[in-house]
Steps between C-alpha positions, in 0.01 A plus 500: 500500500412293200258641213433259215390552155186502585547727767475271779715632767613292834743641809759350708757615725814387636777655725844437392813700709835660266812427665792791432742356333899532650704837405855389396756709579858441643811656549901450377798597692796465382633397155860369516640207346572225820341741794104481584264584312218570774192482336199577765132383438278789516159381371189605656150366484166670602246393745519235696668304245849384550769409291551098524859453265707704343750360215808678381704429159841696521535445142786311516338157515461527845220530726367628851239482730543727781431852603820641460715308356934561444574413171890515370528513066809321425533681153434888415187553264158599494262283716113518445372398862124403525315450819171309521243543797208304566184614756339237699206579269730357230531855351820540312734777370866530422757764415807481287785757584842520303817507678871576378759329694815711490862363509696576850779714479844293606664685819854464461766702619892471556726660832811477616658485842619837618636704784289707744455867446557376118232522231363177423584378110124385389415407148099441410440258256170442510250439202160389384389321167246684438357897654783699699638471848328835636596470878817406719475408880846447651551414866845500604479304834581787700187696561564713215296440145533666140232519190790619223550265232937470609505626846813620707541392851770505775468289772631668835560161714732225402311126456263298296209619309217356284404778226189417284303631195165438413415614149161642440384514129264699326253255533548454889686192477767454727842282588715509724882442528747442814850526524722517796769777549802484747633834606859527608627712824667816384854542633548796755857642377705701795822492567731661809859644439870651689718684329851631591672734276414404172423129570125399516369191613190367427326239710123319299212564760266413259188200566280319333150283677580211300767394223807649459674841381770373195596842344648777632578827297643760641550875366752722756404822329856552362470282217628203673299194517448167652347149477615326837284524812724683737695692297821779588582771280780761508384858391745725341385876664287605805136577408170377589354190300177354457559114485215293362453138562239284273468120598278222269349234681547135329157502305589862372364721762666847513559759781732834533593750756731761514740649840715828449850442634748756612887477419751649659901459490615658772801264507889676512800341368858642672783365620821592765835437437828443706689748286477751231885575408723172473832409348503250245486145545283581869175374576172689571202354746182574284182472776112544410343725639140504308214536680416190726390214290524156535709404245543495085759525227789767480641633219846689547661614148848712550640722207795283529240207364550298793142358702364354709165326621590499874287699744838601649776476296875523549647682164898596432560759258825508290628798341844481258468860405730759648193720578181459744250238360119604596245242491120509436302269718115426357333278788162336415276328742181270457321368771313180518175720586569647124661798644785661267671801510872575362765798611797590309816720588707645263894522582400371842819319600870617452789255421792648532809311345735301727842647505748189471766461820878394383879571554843360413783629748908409509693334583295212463715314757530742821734418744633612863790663315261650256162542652455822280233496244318658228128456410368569121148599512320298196145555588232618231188687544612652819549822652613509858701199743541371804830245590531296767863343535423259777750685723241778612596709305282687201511702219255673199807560282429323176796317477678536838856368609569318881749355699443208702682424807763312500385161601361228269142496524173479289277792403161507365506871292139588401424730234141661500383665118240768519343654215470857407130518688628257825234272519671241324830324610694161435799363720804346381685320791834282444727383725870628552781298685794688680789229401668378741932545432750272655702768671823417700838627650781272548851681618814335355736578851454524859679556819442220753526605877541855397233650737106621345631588160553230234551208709212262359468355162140595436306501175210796479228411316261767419214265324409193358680265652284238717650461859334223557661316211869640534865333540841687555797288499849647541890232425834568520751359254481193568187467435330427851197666653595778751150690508187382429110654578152523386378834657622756237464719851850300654829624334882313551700669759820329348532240759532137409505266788435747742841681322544758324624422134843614343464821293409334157300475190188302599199351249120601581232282350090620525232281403148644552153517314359853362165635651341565179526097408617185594796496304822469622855684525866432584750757514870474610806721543789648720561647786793645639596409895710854627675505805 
């Protein structure tokens, strides 16, 4: 409607048609530095209208054109994102919406390799430039997770394992760290054991899965230790032990048990002997007679100071006194199972001095003519005696006289010394020779042809004259031969010539060798021819 000054109206009319214009809006997720920034296009229009383009500035010189659009800052700050939307109508709007994009946080974290059924050694050392580190997500690999800022964990299998953090800060940004973990097999420590008396012997039973088992220590309850893997030990008293055994695998991994073990010695050291009472300078058989083992070292100390480290010895005792000697025997036996046991005996053996055998006698040259003599007794230490003169015939006088026959022969006289108890004795044997004696009869006369009395010139010789080696010669005055012979057995019966000689002094000559050597002897004189 138009009106002029005048007052002159006129009317027209037109239809026109009001387009809405776009409603901006959008939304952010996320704000960290380097992850998406998701930034979703919600505008709206009204009517029929659509919106034709949409253009985003991320305030960072950069620019968009889609619906939703992932956007990563590079640097933390303040952003001042605008979005512009345009209807088909060519209606516009836009909307500008601040964002602050936080710092991450940096996950970082240090382990060590460890044993099973061992707490893990975990150090956190994760940090953020700028706001706090509020949350901690571990995984450990093996099903099992933790939220605490410097968890502990034990793994129960052996193997490899890939533990990771991702650190949440207070701003809801997020990294993540990975580090892989090797777990070692724990040792199983056992052990088995004999004993015997108070030897032990240990024998490793121990395993591992994988690796190896380098240290051994071993504790057998009595203060004793070892470091070796089968170990023995000799215990010093019966008793029950507890014996503990720890073994450490190469990379460190530890394991212990502990067995009780009973000892008990019931191991007896004695000994038999082959006599109790001796005289000195004898010999005793010493014989074990422990209970049954299979064989050691033996200790034998005597009060005398003599020992021995036979199992059976042979010892000889000596005693100079003139009184009994008693000797202490300590016997001490160790078995190579560690048995040991020890026995001693106190004035267990007697050695009784040796009385000492001797005599003189006269006359130191017996003969047939003499074949009386006289013993002198010199023994010492001795009490009571036996003698033996070789001619059966004894005595126990202590310094006897005998008389031998009359013949020349050897005797072996034996003197036996007893001391005062009679368990001791010594001998003292010599040998006495009977001289022989030349012995002969010659007669100076004889009666020839005078019937059975006196009428053969015959020697008698009564010993030690050799028949065998004999020579009787018989002259007359002129010197010849009128008798000769060789058996001392044949006399002259004072014929010459198959006559009988005139009544006259006649010379005898005898040559023969004694019995008792080979020496030789001549002996000569008269005889008378009676009618």
């Amino acid at each position: 409607i138009v009106e002029t000054n005048l007052g002159c109206t006129d009317t027209a009319a037109q239809t026109i048609t009001i387009h809405p214009s776009p409603v901006v809006d959008f939304s952010i997720n996320g704000n960290c530095l380097v992850e998406r920034t998701v930034l979703n296009d919600l505008t709206t229009i009204a009517g029929t209208s659509s919106i034709d383009s949409i253009h985003w500035q991320f305030g960072d010189n950069t620019f968009g054109i889609d619906s939703i659009e992932n956007h990563i800052y590079n640097n933390t700050g303040s952003y001042s994102i605008q979005l512009f939307a345009q209807s088909d109508q060519g209606c516009a709007d836009s909307l500008v919406q601040t964002v602050f994009v936080n710092p991450n946080p940096i996950a970082d974290f240090s382990i060590t390799d460890t044993c099973v059924f061992q707490s893990i050694n975990l150090n956190n050392n994760s940090n953020i430039a700028l706001g706090t580190i509020t949350n901690n997500e571990w995984d450990f690999g093996d099903n099992t997770t933790s939220a605490l800022f410097e968890p502990g964990h034990t793994f129960n299998q052996a193997g490899n394992y890939n533990v990771r953090l991702v650190a949440i800060s207070d701003s809801a940004c997020t990294d993540t760290s990975t580090l892989n973990i090797t777990i070692h097999p724990q040792p199983v420590a056992d052990f088995t054991f004999t004993s015997s008396c108070f030897n032990a012997s240990f024998f490793d039973a121990s395993n591992i899965s994988s690796g190896n088992i380098n240290d051994y220590a071993w504790d057998f309850g009595d203060i004793g230790t070892a470091s070796i893997q089968n170990p023995n030990h000799v215990y010093t008293a019966n008793g029950n032990y507890t014996v503990s055994l720890q073994i450490t695998s190469g990379f460190g991994c530890v394991h212990d048990t502990s067995k009780s073990i009973a000892i008990f010695n019931n191991f007896t050291a004695d000994f038999v002997l082959s006599n109790s009472q001796i005289c000195s300078g004898d010999c005793i058989q010493f014989s074990d007679s422990s209970t049954a083992h299979t064989g050691g070292t033996y200790t034998w100390a005597f009060s005398d100071g003599q020992t021995s480290n036979l199992k059976n010895p042979l010892v000889c005792f000596q005693n100079s006194d003139e009184i009994p000697l008693g000797i202490d025997v300590q016997y001490k036996v160790e078995t190579h199972s560690g048995c040991v046991d020890s026995i001693t005996y106190t004035n267990y053996i007697q050695v009784y001095p040796r009385p000492t055998a001797y005599f003189t006698y006269t006359p130191e040259d017996p003969s047939i003519s003499n074949p009386y003599l006289v013993f002198q007794n010199q023994s010492t230490n001795a009490g009571s005696f036996t003698w033996n003169f070789g001619d059966n015939e004894t005595s126990a006088v202590v310094s006897p006289s005998h008389v031998y026959p009359e013949i020349a022969k050897e005797y072996s006289v034996v003197l036996t010394a007893y001391d005062q108890s009679a368990n001791c004795h010594d001998t003292y044997q010599t040998t006495i020779s009977i001289a022989d004696e030349i012995l002969f009869f010659i007669p100076n006369a004889f009666s020839p042809n005078s019937g059975n009395i006196n009428n053969t010139f015959q020697p008698e010789f009564t010993s030690g004259v050799d028949i065998y080696n004999f020579r009787m010669q018989l002259y007359n005055r002129w010197g010849e031969i009128v008798f000769e012979t060789q058996d001392p057995n044949i006399g002259w019966d004072g014929q010459y010539q198959n006559q009988f000689v005139a009544e006259a002094a006649y010379v005898w000559k005898i040559d023969f060798t004694e019995t008792m050597s080979d020496k030789k002897h001549t002996y000569s004189g008269y005889v008378t021819v009676v009618r």
